[in-house]
C-alpha positions as CSV (number, residue, x, y, z in Angstrom):
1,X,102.9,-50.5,-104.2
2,X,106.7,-50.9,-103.4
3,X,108.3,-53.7,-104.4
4,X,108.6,-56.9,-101.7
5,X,112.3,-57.2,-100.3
6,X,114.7,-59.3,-102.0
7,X,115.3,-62.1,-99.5
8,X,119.0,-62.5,-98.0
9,X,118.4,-66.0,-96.6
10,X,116.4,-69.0,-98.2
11,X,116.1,-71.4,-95.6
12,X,114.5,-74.9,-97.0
13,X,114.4,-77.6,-94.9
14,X,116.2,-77.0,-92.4
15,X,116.7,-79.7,-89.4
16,X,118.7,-79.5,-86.3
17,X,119.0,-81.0,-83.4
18,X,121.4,-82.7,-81.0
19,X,122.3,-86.2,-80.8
20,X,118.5,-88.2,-81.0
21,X,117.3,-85.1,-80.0
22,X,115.6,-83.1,-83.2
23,X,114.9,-79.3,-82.0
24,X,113.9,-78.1,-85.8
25,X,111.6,-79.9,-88.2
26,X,111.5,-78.6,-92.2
27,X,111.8,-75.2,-91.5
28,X,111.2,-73.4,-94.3
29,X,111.8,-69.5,-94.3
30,X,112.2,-66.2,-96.5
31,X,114.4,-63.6,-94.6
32,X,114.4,-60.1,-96.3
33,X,117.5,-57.6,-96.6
34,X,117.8,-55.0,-94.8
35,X,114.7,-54.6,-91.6
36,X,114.2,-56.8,-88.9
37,X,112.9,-60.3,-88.8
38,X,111.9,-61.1,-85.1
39,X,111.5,-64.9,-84.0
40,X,109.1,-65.5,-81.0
41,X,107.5,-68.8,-79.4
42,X,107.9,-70.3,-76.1
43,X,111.3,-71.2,-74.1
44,X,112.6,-74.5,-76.0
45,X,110.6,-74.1,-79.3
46,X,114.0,-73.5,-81.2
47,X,114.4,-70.0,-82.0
48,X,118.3,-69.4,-81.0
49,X,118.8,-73.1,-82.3
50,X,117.9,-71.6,-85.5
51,X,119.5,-68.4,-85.7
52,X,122.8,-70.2,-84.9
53,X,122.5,-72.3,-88.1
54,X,122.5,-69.0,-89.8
55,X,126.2,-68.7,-89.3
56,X,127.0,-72.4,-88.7
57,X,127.7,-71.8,-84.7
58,X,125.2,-74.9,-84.1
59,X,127.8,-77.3,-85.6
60,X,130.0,-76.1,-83.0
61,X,128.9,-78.4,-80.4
62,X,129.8,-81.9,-80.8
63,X,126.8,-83.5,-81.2
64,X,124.8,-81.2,-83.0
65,X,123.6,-82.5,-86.3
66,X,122.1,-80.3,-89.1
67,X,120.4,-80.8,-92.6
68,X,118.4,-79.0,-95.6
69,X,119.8,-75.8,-97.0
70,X,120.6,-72.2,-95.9
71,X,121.0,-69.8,-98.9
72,X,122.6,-66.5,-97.9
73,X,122.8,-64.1,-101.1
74,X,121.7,-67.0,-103.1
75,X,124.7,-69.2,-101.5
76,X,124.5,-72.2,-99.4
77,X,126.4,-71.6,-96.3
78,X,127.0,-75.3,-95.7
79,X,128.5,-76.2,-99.0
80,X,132.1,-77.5,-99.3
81,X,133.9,-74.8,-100.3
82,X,132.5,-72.5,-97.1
83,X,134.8,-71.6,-94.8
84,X,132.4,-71.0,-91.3
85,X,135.1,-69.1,-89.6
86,X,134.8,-66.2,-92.9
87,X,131.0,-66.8,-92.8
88,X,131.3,-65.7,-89.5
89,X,132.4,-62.4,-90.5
90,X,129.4,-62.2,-93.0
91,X,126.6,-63.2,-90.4
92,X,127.5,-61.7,-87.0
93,X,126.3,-62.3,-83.7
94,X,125.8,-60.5,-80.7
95,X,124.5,-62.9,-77.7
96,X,122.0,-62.7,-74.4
97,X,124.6,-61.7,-71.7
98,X,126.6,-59.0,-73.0
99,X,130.4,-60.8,-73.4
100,X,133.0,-57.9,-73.6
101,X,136.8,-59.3,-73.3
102,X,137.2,-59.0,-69.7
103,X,141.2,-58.4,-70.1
104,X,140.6,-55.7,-72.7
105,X,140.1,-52.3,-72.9
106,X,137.2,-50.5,-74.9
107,X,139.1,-50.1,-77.9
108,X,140.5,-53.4,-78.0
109,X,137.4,-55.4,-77.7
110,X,135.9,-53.2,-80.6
111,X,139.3,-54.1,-82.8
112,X,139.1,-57.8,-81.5
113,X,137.2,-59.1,-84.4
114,X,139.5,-57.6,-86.8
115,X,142.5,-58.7,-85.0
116,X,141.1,-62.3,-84.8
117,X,140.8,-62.2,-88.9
118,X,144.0,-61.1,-89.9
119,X,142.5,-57.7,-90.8
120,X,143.6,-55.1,-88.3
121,X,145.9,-52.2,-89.7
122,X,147.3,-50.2,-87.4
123,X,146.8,-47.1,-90.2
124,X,143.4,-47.1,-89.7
125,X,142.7,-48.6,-86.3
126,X,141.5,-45.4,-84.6
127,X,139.2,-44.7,-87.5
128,X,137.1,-48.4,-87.0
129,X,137.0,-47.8,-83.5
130,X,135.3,-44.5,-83.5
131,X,133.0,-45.8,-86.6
132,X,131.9,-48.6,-85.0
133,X,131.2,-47.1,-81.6
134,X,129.2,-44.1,-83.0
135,X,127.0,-47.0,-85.3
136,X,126.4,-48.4,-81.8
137,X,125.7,-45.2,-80.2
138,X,128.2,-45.2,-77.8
139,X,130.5,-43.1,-78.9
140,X,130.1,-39.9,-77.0
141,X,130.0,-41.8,-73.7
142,X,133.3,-43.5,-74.2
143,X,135.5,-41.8,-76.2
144,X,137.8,-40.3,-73.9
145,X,138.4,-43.4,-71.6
146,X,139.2,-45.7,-74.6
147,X,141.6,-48.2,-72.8
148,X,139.5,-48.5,-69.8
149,X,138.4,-52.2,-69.3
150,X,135.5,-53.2,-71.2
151,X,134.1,-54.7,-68.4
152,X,134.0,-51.7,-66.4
153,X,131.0,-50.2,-68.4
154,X,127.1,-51.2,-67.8
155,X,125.4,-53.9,-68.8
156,X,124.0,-51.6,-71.2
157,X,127.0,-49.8,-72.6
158,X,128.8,-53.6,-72.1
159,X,126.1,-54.9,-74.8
160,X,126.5,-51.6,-77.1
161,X,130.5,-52.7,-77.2
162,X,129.7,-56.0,-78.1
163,X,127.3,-54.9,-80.9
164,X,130.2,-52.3,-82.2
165,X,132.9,-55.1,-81.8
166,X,130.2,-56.8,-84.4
167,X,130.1,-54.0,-86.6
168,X,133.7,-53.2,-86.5
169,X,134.5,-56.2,-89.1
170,X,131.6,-55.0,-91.4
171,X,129.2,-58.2,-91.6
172,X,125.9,-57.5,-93.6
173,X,123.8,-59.7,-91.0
174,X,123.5,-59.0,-87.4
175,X,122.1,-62.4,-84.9
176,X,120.9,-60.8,-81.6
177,X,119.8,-63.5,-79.4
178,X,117.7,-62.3,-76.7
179,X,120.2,-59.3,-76.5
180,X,117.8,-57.0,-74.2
181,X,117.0,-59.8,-71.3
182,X,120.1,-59.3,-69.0
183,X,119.3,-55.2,-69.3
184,X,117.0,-52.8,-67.7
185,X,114.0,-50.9,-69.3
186,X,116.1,-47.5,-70.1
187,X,119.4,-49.7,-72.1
188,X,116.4,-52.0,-73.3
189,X,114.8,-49.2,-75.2
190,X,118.5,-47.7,-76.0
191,X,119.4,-51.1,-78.0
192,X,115.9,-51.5,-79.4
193,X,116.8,-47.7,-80.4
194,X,119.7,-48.7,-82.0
195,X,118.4,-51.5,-84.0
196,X,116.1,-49.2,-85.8
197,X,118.8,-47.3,-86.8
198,X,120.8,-50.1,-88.0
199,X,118.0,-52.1,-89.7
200,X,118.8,-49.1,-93.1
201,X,122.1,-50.8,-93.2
202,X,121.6,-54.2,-91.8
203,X,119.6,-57.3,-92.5
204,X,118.6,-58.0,-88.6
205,X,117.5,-61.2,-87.0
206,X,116.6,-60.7,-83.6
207,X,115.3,-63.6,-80.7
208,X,112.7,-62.4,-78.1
209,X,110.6,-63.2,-75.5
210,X,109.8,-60.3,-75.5
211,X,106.1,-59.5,-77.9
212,X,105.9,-56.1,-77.0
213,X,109.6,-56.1,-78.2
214,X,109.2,-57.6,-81.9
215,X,105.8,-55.8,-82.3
216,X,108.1,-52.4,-81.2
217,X,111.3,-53.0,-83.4
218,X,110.4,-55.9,-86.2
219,X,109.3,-55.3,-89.6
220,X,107.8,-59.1,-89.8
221,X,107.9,-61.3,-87.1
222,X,108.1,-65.6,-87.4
223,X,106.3,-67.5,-85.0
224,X,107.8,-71.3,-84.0
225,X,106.4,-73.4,-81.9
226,X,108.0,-77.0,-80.8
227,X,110.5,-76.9,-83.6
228,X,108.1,-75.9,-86.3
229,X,107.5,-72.5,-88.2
230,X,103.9,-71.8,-87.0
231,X,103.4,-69.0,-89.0
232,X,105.3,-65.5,-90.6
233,X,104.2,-62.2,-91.8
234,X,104.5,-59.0,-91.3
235,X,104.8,-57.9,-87.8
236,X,101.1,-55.7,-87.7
237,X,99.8,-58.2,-89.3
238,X,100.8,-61.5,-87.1
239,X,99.7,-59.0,-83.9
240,X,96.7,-58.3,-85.1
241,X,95.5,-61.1,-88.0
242,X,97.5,-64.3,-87.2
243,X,96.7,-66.5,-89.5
244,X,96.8,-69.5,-87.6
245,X,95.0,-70.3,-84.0
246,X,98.0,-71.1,-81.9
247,X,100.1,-68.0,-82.7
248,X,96.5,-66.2,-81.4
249,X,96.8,-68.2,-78.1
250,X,100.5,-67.2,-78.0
251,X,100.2,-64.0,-78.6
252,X,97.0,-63.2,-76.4
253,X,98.6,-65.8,-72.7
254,X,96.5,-68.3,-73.5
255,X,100.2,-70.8,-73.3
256,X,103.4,-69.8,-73.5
């Protein structure tokens, strides 16, 4: 029997919320390396709330409000000494409505994380570019109109770039929040593709309405459900043996 997976988060008690407004209750959580982790649950039962407290982009709104602990590689993210803007780098994130720099080119929104860091060299700037577009399999339909706009590509090919521009600054966590819901069916399965390929090298944490979408890309799959953590298994497994009686309504339409 192989070993389980080392986790790369320990979540404990995690709360959030906004002003009076609590959106997470004592979540607690095991998030493996490497794989995909898929959250699912209804619309406002927390799910992107919670994967932005994985990189501390929660706290970014003013009256956000967060408590409990988040280890990451054993590390809590929100101890003193954390610099969010570095963790950032660590824990990327690659939102719903693909957001390539409208005033850029390809190859300058795939070098825009670097640049934003300090960490672009010129020496090696065409070798990050083509890396980080072929990870995001996008390479061989872009590489010879590199400094066309971004924003001139498809939706699909727009939220590839975004995922390279991710990958470019070599994080060992990718966020996806709801990253296939602005696309169509054919650049749905191309990104749901790509995650596959990327899980050997990435710990993923993906958000989706989408149950057909965790049971085809997830390894396990967490269920929340007005701010609490419901249940979390493997993905099989929660699909076909949940464990708890709301996850089975969930999962079959009974709410959602």
């Amino acid at each position: 029997m192989s070993e389980e997976k080392a986790a790369k988060f320990k979540v404990r008690e995690l709360c959030a919320g906004f002003g009076e407004n609590e959106v997470l209750f004592s979540i607690d959580m095991d998030i493996p390396a490497a794989g995909v982790t898929a959250l699912i649950g209804p619309s406002g039962c927390g799910k992107s709330t919670f994967i932005r407290c994985l990189n501390r982009m929660h706290e970014q709104i003013p009256i956000a409000h967060v408590s409990g602990s988040v280890l990451l590689d054993g590390e809590d993210i929100y101890g003193a000494t954390v610099d969010a803007v570095l963790l950032r780098r660590v824990v990327g994130m690659v939102f719903q409505k693909p957001n390539p720099f409208p005033t850029m080119s390809i190859r300058e929104n795939v070098l825009a994380g670097l640049k934003l860091t300090g960490r672009l060299s010129s020496a090696n700037s065409d070798e990050v570019v083509e890396r980080a577009l072929q990870q995001a399999a996008l390479w061989d339909e872009v590489k010879d109109r590199l400094d066309a706009p971004g924003i001139g590509l498809s939706g699909g090919q727009q939220q590839r770039l975004c995922i390279a521009r991710t990958l470019a600054v070599q994080p060992d966590v990718i966020l996806m929040d709801e990253p296939c819901s602005a696309l169509d069916p054919i650049a749905t399965a191309r990104i749901e593709d790509l995650i596959r390929e990327l899980k050997e090298h990435y710990t993923i944490v993906i958000v989706t309405h989408n149950m057909q979408q965790a049971a085809r890309a997830s390894d396990q799959t967490a269920f929340l459900l007005m701010g609490e953590l419901v249940e979390m298994s493997p993905t099989n497994q929660l699909f076909t043996q949940p464990s708890d009686s709301r996850t089975e309504d969930y999962i079959t339409g009974k709410f959602g």
